[in-house]
KELUM-887206 format. One record per residue: residue in one letter; residue number from 1; x, y, z of N, C-alpha, C, O in turn. Coordinates in nm, 3 decimals. Layout:
REM residues N
  type  seq   n_east  n_north     n_up  ca_east  ca_north    ca_up   c_east  c_north     c_up   o_east  o_north     o_up
     a  NUM        X        Y        Z        X         Y        Z        X        Y        Z        X        Y        Z
...
REM end
This chain:
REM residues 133
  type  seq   n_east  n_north     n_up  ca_east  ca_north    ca_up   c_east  c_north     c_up   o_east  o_north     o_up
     x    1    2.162    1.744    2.322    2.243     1.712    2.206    2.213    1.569    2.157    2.189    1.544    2.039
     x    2    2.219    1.444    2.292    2.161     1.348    2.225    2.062    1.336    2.118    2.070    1.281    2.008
     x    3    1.938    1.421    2.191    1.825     1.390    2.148    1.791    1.459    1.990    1.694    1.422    1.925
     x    4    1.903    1.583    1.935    1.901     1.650    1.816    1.976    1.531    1.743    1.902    1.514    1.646
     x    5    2.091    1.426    1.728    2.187     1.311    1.724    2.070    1.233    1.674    2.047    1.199    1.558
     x    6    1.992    1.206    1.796    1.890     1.091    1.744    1.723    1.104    1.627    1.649    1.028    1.565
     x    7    1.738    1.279    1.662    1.637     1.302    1.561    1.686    1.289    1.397    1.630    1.236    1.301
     x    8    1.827    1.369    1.410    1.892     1.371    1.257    1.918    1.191    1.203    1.924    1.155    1.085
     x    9    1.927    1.118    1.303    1.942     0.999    1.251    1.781    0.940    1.199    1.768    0.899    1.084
     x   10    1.691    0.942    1.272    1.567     0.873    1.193    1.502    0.961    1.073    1.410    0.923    1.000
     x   11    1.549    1.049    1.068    1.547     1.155    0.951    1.633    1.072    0.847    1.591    1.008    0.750
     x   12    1.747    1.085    0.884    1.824     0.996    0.774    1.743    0.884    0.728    1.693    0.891    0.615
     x   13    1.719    0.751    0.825    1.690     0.661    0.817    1.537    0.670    0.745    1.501    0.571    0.682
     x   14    1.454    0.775    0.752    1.334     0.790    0.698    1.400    0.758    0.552    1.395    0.646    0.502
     x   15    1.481    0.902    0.473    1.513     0.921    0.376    1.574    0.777    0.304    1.584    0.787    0.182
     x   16    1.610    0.664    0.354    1.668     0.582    0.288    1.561    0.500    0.257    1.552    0.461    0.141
     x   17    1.474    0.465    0.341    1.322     0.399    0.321    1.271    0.456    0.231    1.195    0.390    0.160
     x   18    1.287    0.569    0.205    1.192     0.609    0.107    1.246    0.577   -0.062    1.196    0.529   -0.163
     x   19    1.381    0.637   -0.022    1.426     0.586   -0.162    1.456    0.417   -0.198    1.505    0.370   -0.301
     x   20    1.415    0.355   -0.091    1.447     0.189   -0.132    1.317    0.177   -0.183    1.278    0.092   -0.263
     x   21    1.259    0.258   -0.139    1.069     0.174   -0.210    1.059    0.252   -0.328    0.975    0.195   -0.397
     x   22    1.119    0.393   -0.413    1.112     0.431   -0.514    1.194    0.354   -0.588    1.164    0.347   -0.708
     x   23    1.303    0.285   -0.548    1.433     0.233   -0.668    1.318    0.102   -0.656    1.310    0.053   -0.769
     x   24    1.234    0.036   -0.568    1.193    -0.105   -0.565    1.053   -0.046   -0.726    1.061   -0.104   -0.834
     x   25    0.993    0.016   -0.713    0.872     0.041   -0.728    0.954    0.072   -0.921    0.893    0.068   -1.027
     x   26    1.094    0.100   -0.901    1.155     0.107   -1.071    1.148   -0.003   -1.109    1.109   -0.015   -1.225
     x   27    1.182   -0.135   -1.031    1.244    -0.230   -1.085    1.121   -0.330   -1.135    1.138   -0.440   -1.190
     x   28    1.027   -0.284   -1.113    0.857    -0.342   -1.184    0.936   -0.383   -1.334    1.009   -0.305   -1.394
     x   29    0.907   -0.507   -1.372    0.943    -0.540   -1.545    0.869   -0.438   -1.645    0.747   -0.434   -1.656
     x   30    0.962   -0.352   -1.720    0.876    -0.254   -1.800    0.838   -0.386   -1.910    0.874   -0.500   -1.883
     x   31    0.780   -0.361   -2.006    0.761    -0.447   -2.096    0.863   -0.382   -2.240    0.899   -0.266   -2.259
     x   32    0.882   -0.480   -2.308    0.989    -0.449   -2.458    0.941   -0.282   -2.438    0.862   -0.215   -2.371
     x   33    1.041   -0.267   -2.537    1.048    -0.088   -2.582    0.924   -0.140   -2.640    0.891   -0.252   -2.679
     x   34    0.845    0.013   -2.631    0.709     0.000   -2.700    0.747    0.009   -2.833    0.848    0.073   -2.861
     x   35    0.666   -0.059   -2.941    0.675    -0.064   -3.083    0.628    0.005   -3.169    0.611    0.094   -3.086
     x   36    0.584    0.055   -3.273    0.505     0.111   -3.335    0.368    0.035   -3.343    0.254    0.080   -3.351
     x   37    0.408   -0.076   -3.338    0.243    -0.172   -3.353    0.188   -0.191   -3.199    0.080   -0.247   -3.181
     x   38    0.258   -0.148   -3.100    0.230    -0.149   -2.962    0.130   -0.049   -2.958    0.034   -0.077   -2.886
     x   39    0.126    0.076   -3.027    0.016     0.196   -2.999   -0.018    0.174   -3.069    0.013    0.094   -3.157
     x   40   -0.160    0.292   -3.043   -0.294     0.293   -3.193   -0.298    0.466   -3.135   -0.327    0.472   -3.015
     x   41   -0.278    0.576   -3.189   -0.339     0.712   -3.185   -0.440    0.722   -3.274   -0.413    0.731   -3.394
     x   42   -0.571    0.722   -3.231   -0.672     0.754   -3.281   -0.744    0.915   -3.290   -0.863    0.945   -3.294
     x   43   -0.615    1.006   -3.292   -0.619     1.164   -3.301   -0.717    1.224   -3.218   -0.732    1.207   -3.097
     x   44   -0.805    1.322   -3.318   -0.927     1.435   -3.209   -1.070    1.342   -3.216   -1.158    1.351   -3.302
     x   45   -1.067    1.268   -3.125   -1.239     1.244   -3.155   -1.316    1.287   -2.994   -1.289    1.308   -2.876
     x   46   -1.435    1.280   -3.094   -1.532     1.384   -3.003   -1.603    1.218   -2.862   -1.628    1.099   -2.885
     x   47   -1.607    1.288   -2.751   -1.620     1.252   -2.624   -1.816    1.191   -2.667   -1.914    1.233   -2.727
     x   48   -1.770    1.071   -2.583   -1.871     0.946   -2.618   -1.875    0.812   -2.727   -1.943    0.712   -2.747
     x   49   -1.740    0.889   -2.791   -1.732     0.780   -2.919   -1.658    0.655   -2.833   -1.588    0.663   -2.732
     x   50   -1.702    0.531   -2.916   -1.637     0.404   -2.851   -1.556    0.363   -2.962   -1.587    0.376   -3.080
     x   51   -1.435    0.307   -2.912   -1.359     0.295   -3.057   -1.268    0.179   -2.975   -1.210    0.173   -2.867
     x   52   -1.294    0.074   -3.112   -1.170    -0.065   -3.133   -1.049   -0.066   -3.187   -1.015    0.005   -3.281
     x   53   -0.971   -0.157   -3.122   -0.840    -0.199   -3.232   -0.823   -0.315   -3.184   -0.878   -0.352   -3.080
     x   54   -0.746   -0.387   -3.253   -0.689    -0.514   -3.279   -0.540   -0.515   -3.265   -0.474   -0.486   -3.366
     x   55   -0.473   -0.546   -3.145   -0.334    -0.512   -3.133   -0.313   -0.702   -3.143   -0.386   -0.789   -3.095
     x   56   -0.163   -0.720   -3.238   -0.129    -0.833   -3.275    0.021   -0.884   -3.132    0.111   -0.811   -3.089
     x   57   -0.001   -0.993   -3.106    0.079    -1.017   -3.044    0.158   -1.130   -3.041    0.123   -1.234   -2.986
     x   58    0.244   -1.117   -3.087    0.365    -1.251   -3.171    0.446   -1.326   -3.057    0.523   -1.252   -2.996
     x   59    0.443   -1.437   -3.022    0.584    -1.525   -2.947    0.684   -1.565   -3.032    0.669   -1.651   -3.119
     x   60    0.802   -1.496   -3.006    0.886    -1.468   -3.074    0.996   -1.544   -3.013    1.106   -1.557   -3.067
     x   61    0.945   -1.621   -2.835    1.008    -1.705   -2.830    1.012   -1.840   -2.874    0.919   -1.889   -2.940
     x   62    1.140   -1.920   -2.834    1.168    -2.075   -2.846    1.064   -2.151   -2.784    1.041   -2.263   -2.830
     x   63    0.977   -2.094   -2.658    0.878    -2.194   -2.544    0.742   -2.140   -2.640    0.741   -2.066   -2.738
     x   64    0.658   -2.192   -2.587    0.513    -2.148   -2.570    0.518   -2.033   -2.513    0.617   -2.001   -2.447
     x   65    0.405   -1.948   -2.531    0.390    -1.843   -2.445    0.245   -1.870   -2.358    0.172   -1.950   -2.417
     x   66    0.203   -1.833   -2.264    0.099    -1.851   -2.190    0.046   -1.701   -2.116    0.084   -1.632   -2.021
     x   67   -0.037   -1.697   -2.196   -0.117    -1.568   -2.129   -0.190   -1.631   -2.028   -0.258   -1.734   -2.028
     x   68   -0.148   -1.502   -1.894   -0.198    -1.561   -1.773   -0.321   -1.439   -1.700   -0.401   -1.449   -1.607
     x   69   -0.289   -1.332   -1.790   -0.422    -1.227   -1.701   -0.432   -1.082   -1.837   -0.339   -1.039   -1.906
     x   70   -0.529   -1.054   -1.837   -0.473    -0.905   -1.892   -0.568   -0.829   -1.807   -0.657   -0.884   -1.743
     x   71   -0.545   -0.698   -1.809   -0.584    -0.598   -1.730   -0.555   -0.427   -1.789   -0.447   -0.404   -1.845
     x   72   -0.627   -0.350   -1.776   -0.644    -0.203   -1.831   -0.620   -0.134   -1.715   -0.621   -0.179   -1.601
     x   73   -0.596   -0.005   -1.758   -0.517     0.094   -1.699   -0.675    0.210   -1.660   -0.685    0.325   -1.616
     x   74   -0.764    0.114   -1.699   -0.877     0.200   -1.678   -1.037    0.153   -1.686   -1.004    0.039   -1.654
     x   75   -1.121    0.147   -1.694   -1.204     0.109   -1.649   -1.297    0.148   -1.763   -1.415    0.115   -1.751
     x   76   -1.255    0.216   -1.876   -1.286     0.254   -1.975   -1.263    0.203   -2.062   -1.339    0.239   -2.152
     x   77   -1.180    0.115   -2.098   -1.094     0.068   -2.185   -1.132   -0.130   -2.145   -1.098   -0.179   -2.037
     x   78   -1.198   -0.203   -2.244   -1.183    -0.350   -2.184   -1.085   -0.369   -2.312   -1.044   -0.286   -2.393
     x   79   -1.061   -0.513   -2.300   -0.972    -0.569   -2.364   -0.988   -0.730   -2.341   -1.047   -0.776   -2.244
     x   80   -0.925   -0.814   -2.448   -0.951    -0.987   -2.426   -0.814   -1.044   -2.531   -0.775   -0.986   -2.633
     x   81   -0.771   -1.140   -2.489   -0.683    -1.227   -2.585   -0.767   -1.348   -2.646   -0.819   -1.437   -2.578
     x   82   -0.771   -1.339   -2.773   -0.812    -1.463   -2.898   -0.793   -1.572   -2.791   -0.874   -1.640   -2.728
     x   83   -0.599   -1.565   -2.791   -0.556    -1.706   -2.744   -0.485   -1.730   -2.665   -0.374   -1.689   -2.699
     x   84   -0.482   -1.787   -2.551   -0.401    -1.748   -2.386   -0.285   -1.833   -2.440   -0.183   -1.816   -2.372
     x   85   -0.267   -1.938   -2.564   -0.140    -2.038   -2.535   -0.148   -2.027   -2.702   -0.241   -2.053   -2.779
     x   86   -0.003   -1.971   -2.729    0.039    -1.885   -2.837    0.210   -2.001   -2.830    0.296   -1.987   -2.743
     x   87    0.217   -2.111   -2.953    0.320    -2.153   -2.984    0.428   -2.103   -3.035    0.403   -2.026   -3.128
     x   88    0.586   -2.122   -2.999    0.673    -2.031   -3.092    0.616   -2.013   -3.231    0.558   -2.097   -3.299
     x   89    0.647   -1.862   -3.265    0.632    -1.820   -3.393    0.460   -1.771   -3.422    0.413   -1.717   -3.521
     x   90    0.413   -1.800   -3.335    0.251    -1.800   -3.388    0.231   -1.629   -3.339    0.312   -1.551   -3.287
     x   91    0.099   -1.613   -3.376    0.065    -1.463   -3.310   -0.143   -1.459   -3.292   -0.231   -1.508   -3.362
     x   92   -0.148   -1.393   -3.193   -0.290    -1.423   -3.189   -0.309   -1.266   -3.114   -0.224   -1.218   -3.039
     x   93   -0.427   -1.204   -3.147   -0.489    -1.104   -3.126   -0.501   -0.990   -2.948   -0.501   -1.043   -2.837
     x   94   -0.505   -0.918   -2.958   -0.554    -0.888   -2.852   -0.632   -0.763   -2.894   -0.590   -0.663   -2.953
     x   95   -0.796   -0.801   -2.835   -0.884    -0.712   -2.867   -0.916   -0.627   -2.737   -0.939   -0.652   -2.618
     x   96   -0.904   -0.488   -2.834   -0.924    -0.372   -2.706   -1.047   -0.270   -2.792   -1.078   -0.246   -2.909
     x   97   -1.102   -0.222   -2.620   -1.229    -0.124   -2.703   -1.209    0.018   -2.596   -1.218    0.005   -2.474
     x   98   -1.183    0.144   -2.657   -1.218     0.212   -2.577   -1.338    0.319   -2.559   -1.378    0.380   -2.658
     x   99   -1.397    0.340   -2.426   -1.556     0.429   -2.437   -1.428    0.555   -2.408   -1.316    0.548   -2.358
     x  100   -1.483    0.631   -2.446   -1.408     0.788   -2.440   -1.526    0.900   -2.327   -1.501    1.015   -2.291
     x  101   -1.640    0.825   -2.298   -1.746     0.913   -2.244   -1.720    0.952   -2.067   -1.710    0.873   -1.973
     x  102   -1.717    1.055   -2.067   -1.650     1.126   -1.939   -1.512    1.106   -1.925   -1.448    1.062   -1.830
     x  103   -1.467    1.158   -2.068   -1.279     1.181   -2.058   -1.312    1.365   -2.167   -1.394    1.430   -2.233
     x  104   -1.160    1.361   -2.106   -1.137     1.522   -2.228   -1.006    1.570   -2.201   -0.957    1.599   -2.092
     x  105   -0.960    1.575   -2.306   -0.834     1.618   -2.314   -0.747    1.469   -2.375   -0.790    1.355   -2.393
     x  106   -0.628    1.520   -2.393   -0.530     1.393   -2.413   -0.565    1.288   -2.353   -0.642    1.319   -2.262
     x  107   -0.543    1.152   -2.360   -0.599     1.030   -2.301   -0.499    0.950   -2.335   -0.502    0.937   -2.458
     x  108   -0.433    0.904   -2.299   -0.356     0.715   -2.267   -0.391    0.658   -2.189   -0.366    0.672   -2.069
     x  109   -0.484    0.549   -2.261   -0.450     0.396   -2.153   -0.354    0.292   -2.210   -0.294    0.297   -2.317
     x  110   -0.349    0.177   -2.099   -0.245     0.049   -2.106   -0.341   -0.056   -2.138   -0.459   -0.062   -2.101
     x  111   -0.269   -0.147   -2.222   -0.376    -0.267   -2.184   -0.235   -0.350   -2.138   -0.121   -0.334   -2.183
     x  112   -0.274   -0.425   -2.052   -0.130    -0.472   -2.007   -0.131   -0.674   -1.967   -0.179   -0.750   -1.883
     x  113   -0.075   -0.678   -2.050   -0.119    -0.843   -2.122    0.020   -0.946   -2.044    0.118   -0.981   -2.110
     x  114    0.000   -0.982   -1.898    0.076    -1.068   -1.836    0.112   -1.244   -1.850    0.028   -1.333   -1.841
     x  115    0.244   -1.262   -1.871    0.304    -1.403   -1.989    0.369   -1.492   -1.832    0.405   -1.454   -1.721
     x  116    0.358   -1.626   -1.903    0.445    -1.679   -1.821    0.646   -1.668   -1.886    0.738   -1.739   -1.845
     x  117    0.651   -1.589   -1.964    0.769    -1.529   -2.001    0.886   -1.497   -1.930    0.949   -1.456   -2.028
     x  118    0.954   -1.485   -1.848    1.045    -1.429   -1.795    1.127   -1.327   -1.877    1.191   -1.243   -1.813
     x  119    1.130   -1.326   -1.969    1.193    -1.240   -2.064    1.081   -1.122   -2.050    1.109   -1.011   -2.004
     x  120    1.005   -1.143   -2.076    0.832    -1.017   -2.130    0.757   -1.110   -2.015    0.711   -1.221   -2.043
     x  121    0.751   -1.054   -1.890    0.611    -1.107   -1.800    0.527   -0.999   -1.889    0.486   -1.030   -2.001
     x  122    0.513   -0.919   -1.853    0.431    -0.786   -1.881    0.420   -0.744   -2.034    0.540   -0.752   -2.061
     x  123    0.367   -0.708   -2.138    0.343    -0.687   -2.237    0.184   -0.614   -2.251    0.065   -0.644   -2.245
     x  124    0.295   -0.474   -2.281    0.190    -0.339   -2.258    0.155   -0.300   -2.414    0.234   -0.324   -2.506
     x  125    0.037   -0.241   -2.432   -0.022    -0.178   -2.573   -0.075   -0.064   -2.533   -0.124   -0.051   -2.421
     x  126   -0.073    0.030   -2.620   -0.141     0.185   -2.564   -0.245    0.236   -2.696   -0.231    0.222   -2.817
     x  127   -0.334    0.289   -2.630   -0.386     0.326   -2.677   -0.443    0.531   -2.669   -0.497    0.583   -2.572
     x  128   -0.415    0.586   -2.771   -0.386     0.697   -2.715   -0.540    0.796   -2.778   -0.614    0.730   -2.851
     x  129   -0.583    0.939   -2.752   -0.659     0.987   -2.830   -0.640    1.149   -2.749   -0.574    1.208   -2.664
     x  130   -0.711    1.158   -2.812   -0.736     1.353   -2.806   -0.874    1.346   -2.802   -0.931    1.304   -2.903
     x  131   -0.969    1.392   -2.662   -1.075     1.392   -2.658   -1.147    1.513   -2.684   -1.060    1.598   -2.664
     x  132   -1.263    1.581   -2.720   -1.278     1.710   -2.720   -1.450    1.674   -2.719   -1.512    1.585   -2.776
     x  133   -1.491    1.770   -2.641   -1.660     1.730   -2.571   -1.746    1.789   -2.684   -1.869    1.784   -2.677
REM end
């Protein structure tokens, strides 16, 4: 009986570990509600095409803003900021390119543009398409 006592307990105790690292793994900073100028859907295009956009990105705070890294959701997709130190009110570029070659089907990537912000660390752009070979 002990030993059924002590199995149902690390069972329990599994189950709580698990859900502390799913509620931890929520609390990642999402970035603002995405915007309309946050995406680009570039609809049905055919697999191999490489395609740009120019996503604008405004400090809308009182400080400076300081871009400190950006990074893609894929390996397909590069991306660069104009300007890492963006004064209140100003806005400076973020250039993204995506290769579509060995994708198919629906496609989203992130480009995901990290601030010394506390309000917005994270500031995500998507880029979406419909691939077809």
């Amino acid at each position: 009986m002990r030993k059924f006592a002590f199995l149902i307990f690390l069972i329990g105790l599994t189950f709580i570990q698990i859900a502390c690292v799913v509620q931890s793994k929520q609390l990642i900073p999402v970035v603002r509600q995405v915007e309309e100028s946050d995406m680009v859907d570039f609809g049905t295009i055919k697999e191999g095409t490489v395609l740009a956009h120019s996503f604008v990105l405004k400090n809308n705070f009182s400080k400076t803003l300081t871009v400190r890294d950006v990074s893609t959701s894929c390996g397909c997709t590069v991306s660069r900021v104009k300007n890492k130190i963006i004064p209140p009110g100003a806005s400076t570029t973020v250039e993204a390119s995506f290769n579509s070659r060995g994708e198919s089907g629906p496609v989203e990537q992130h480009i995901y543009v990290y601030t010394d912000s506390l309000d917005s660390p994270v500031i995500r752009f998507i880029i979406k398409a419909n691939v077809i070979k």
